[in-house]
N, C-alpha and C positions, 0 to 999 in steps of 0.2 A: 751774446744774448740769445736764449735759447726761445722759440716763438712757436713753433711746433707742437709745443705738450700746455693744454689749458692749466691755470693756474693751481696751484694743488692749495694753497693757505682757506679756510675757513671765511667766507666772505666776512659773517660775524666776527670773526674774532679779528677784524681790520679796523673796528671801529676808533679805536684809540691806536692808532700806527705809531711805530716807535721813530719818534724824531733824532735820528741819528744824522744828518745832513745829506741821507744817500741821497741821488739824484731817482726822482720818483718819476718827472714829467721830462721829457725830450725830442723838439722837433729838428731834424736832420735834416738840412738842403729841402723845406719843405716849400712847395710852388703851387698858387693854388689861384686859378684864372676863371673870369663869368666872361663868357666871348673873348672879346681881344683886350679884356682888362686885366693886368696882371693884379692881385689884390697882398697875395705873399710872394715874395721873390727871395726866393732861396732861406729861408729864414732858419735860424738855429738860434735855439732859445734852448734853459734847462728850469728847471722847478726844484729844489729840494724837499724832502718830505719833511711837514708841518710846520713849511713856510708860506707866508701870506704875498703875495706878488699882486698886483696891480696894474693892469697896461692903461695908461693914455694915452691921446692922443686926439687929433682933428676925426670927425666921421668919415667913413669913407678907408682908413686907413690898415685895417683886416684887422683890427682887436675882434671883435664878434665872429667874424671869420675862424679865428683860432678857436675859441669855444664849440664852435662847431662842428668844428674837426674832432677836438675830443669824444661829442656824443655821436658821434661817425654822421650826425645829420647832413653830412658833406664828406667826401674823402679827398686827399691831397692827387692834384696834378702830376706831382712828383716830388720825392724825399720820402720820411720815415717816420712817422709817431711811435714814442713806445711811451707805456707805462707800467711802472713798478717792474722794468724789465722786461713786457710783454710787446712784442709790436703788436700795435692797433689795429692796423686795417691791415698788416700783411703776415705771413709766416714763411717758415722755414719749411719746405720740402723738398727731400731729393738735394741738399744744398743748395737749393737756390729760394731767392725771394719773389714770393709770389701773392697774389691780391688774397686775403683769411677767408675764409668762408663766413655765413653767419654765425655758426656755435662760437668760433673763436671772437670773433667781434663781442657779441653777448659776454661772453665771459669775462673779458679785459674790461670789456663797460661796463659791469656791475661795479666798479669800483669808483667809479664817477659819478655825481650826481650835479644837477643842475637848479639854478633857479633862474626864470625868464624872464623876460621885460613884463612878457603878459602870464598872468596868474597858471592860466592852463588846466585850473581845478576840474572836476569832474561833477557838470551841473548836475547831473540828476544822484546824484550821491551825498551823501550828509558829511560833515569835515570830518569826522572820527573816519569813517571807508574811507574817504579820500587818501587819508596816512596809512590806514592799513592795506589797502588791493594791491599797491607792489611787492612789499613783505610778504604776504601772500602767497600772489600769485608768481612771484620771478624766485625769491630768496625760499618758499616753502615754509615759511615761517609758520607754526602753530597758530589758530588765529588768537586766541588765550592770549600767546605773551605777545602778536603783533598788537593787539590793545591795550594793552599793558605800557608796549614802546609807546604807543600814538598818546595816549593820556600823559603821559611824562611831558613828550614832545609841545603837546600843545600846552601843558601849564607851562614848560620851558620859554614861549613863547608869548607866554600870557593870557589865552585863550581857552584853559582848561571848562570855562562855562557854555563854550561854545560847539562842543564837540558834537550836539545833533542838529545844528542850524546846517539850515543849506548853502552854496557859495553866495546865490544871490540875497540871502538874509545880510550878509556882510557888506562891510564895506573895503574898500580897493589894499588901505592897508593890511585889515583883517586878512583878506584872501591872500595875500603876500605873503602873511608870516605864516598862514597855512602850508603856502607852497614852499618855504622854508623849513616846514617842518616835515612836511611830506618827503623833501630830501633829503633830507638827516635819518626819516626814517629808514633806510635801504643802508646806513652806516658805514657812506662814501670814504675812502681814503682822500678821494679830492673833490672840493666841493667847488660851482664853477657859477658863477654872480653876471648876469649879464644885465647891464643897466638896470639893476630891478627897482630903482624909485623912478622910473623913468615915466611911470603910465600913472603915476597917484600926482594927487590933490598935493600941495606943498606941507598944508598942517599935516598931513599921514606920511610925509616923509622920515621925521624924526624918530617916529615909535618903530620902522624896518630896522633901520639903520642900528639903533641901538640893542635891537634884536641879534645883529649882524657882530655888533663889538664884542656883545659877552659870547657868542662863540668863538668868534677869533682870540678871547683870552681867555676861554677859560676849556677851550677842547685844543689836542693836536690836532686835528681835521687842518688838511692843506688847502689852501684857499686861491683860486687863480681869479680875479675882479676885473672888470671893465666898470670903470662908473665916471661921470663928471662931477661927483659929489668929491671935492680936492681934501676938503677938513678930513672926512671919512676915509678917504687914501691916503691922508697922514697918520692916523690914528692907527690903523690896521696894520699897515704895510711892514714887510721887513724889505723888501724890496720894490722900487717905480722901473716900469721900462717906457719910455719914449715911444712911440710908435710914428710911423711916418712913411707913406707911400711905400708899405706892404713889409718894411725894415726897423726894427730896432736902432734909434740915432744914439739913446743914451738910457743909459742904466743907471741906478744906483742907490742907496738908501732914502728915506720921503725926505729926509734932511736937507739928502746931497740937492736932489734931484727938486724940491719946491724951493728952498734958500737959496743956492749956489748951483743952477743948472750952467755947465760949459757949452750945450751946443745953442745957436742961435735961432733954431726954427723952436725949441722948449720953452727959450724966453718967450720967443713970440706969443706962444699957445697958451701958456702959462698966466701970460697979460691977459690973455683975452677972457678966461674961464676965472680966474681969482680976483 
């Protein structure tokens, strides 16, 4: 794995990634401690490109943690992140592995995009800027066609009437699928869901989520999910992993893993959330 040379592919032209099963996401003996907690202990996990993965589990157990790690808003204790090839937070020089600088970080993370529990909109900006200032200002994007993407984006999302309201015109779901669009706009290879119906109303849960299916079917866009929403992690999923005191207990298809779970701490969780 070569880490040393930023990525040479066309950010843009990543937006539709070729689902060939390579292995896109990869964490290595990844370790990653708040004080004398250990949150991941040694952890190896893989992602294939424009597969949908899912982690559950109790709170407390690093799924959110992991996400984190992707948008380097944390970096690992000890172990390795790479993606699409690249390591994340560390490079190649002189042969040896050493912590990336920032340009190299920047450039591996343009290919990740996220959506958070909380909206994170930019209050004093109308939803249309909102979708377009990253394209903008990270990717150089002309602003012509970033308006162009943003207006797509937001009628993809149902929202196309809304594009000079401000966030606080909206409401919790509204802002959601903004910020859902706002991440699609930067045209992630991996897109990365962390509890995002977690802060709405129950009735505005439904209109995210379906927001969230037709892109899981109908783009390759890789999707790695934390949610408690279990229907929704059937639906999506090509793959559940278990999560449990900072370790993957059990893997396997939404099938395996919600009908016919083998390990005994899954039933348990399982019972308690379904």
């Amino acid at each position: 794995m070569s880490a040393d040379a930023t990525p040479s592919k066309n950010t843009q032209e990543q937006a539709n990634p070729k689902v060939d099963g390579s292995e896109l996401i990869r964490f290595d003996k990844v370790v990653k401690r708040f004080g004398g907690n250990t949150v991941l202990d040694e952890l190896d996990f893989s992602v294939a490109s424009g597969k949908h993965v899912t982690l559950i589990g109790p709170s407390g157990s690093g799924k959110t943690t992991i996400l984190r790690l992707l948008m380097t808003l944390l970096k690992p204790d000890q172990g390795t992140i790479s993606v699409n090839g690249d390591y994340l937070t560390h490079e190649e020089k002189n042969g040896k592995l050493v912590p990336a600088g920032e340009k190299h970080i920047r450039e591996v993370r343009k290919n990740i995009g996220m959506v958070f529990q909380q909206f994170n909109l930019f209050p004093n900006m109308k939803v249309l800027r909102n979708i377009m200032e990253a394209p903008v200002t990270v990717l150089g994007l002309p602003k012509d066609e970033a308006e162009q993407r943003a207006r797509e984006l937001l009628d993809m999302v149902g929202l196309a009437d809304r594009c000079d309201a401000y966030p606080t015109q909206l409401s919790g779901g509204q802002q959601q699928r903004v910020a859902i669009a706002r991440a699609l706009a930067m045209r992630p290879q991996v897109l990365l869901l962390d509890e995002v119906t977690s802060a709405l109303d129950p009735e505005l849960v439904a209109g995210v989520l379906d927001v969230l299916r037709d892109i899981a079917h109908t783009t390759d866009i890789t999707m790695l999910c934390v949610t408690h929403e279990m229907n929704f992690a059937r639906d999506i999923s090509d793959q559940v992993l278990m999560f449990d005191s900072g370790r993957v207990i059990e893997s396997g298809s939404p099938e395996k893993i919600f009908s016919d779970p083998e390990h005994e701490r899954t039933r348990e969780f399982l019972s308690a959330v379904l």
